[in-house]
C-alpha positions in Angstrom: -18.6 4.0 24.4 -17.9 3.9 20.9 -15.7 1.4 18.7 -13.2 2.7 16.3 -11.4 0.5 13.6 -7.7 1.6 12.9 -7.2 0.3 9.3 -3.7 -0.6 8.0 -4.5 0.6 4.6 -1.4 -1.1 3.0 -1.0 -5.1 2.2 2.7 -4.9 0.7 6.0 -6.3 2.4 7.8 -3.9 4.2 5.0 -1.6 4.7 5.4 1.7 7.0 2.0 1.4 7.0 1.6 -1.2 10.5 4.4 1.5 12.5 2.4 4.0 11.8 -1.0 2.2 13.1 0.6 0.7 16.0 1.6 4.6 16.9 -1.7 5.6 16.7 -3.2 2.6 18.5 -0.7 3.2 21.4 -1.6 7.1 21.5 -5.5 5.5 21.3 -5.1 3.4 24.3 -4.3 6.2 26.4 -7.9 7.4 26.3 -10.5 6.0 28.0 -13.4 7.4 25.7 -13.4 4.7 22.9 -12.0 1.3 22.4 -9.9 0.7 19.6 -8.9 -2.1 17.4 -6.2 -2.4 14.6 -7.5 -4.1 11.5 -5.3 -5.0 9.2 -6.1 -5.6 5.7 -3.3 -8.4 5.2 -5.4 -10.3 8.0 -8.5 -10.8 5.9 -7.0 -12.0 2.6 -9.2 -10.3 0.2 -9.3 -10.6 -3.8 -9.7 -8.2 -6.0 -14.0 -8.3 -5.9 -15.5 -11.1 -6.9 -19.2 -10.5 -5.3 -21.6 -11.2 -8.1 -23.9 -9.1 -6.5 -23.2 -4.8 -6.3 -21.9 -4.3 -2.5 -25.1 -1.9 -2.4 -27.5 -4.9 -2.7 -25.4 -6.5 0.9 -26.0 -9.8 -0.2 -22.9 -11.4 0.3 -21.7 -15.1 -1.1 -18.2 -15.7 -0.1 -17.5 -16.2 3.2 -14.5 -13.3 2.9 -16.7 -11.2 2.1 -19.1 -12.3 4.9 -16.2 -12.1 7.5 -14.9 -8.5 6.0 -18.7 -6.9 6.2 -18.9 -8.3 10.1 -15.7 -6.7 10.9 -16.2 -3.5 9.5 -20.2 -3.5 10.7 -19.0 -4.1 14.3 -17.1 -0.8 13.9 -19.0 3.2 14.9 -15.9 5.0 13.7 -12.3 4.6 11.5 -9.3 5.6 11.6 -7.7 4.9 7.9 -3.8 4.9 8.5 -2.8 5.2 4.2 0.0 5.4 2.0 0.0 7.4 -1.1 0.6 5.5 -4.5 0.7 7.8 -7.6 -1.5 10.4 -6.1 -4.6 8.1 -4.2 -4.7 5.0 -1.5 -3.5 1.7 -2.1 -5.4 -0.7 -4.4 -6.2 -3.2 -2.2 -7.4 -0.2 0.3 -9.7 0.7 -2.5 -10.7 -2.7 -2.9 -11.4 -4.0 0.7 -13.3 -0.5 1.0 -15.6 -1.5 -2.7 -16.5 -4.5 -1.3 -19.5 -3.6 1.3 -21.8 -0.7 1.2 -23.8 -0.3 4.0 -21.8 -1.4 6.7 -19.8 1.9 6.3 -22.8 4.2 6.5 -23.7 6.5 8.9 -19.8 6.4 10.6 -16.8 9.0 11.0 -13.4 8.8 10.2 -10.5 10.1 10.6 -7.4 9.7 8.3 -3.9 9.5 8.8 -1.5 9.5 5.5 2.3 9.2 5.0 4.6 9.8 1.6 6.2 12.3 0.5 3.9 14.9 -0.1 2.3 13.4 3.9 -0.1 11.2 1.9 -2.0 14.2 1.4 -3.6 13.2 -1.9 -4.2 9.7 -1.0 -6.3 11.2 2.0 -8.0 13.9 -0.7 -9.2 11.0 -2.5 -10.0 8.8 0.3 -12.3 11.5 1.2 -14.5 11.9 -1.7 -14.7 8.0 -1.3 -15.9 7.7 2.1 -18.2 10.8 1.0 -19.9 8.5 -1.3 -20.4 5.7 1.4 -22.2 8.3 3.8 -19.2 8.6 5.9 -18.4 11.7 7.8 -14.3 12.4 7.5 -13.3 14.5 10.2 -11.5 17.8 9.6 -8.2 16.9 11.5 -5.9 14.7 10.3 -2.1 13.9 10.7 0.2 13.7 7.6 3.3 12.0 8.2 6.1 12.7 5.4 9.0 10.4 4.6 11.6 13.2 4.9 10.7 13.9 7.9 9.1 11.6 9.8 10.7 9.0 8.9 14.2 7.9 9.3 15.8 6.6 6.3 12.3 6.8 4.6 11.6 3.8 6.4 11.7 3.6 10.2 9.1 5.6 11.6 9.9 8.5 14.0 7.8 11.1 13.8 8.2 14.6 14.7 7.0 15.9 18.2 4.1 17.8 16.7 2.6 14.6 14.6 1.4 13.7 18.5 -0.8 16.8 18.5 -2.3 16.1 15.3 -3.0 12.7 15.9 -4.4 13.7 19.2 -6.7 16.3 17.4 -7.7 13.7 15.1 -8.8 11.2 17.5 -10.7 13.6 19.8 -12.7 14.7 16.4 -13.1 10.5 15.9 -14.6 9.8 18.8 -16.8 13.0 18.8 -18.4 12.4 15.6 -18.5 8.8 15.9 -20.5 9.0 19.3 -22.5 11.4 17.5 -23.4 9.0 14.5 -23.9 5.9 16.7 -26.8 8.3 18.4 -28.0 9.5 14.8 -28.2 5.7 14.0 -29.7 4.3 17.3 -32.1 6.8 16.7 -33.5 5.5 13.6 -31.0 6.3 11.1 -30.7 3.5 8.3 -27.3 2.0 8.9 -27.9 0.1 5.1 -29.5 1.7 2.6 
């Protein structure tokens, strides 16, 4: 069985961001092929990055750090549950992402956005990042739009379809991830 990391990708107060995790770790639970976990970002109280050291060397000083790289290591598979902020994720997504290297490597994800355009471009570019980290993003994901999902552009209620998509999503998740946990176990450098 496979571990999969539902990140809140969004630190600021009054966030839709944690509704929108909590409904995909609900529609999660249901399963019985992975365990999930939410992580949220505002747990782990990280700075803007202030590792001497490049993340690709994974020597890691500060005990945030140190704490952030074990959570994420512990992890075969993500969900990223973004916003979209002028076009791309949230900076302190980006930044909790730039601080490690390898301990993304060799893992799936799957990606869940909300705005106005359904956090599309936020999950465009949070493709091409995960790319770069040797992360396989999954071809299904759920975008969740403020018109429509979302009553008063702030209380989540999303549309009877948004359960198929995240469904889809998920079943991609766990496929791939069980895949890549195989591809690793079998010699695969999970640092590099």
């Amino acid at each position: 069985m496979i571990n999969v990391a539902i990140i809140i990708g969004s630190t600021r107060p009054g966030r839709n961001g944690e509704a929108v995790a909590r409904w995909i770790h609900d529609l999660a639970a249901e399963r019985d092929d992975a365990r999930f976990e939410l992580v949220d970002l505002k747990d782990f109280g990280l700075p803007h990055l202030d590792e001497a050291m490049p993340p690709a060397m994974g020597r890691y000083d500060l005990p945030h750090t140190r704490k952030w790289a074990d959570k994420i290591a512990s992890f075969d598979a993500y969900v990223f549950v973004t916003p979209e902020y002028n076009h791309s994720i949230s900076g302190a997504l980006k930044d909790a992402i730039d601080f490690l290297y390898g301990e993304w490597h060799n893992k799936a994800a799957g990606f869940v956005g909300y705005g106005s355009l359904g956090g599309a471009r936020a999950v465009e570019h949070l493709r091409l990042i995960m790319g770069e980290l040797k992360v396989a993003g999954v071809g299904a994901q759920v975008a969740l739009f403020l018109s429509s999902d979302f009553e008063n552009f702030s209380t989540f209620n999303p549309a009877a379809h948004q359960t198929r998509a995240a469904t889809a999503m998920l079943d991609e998740v766990v496929a791939w991830g069980g895949a890549l946990k195989e591809l690793r176990a079998g010699g695969a450098p999970a640092h590099t």
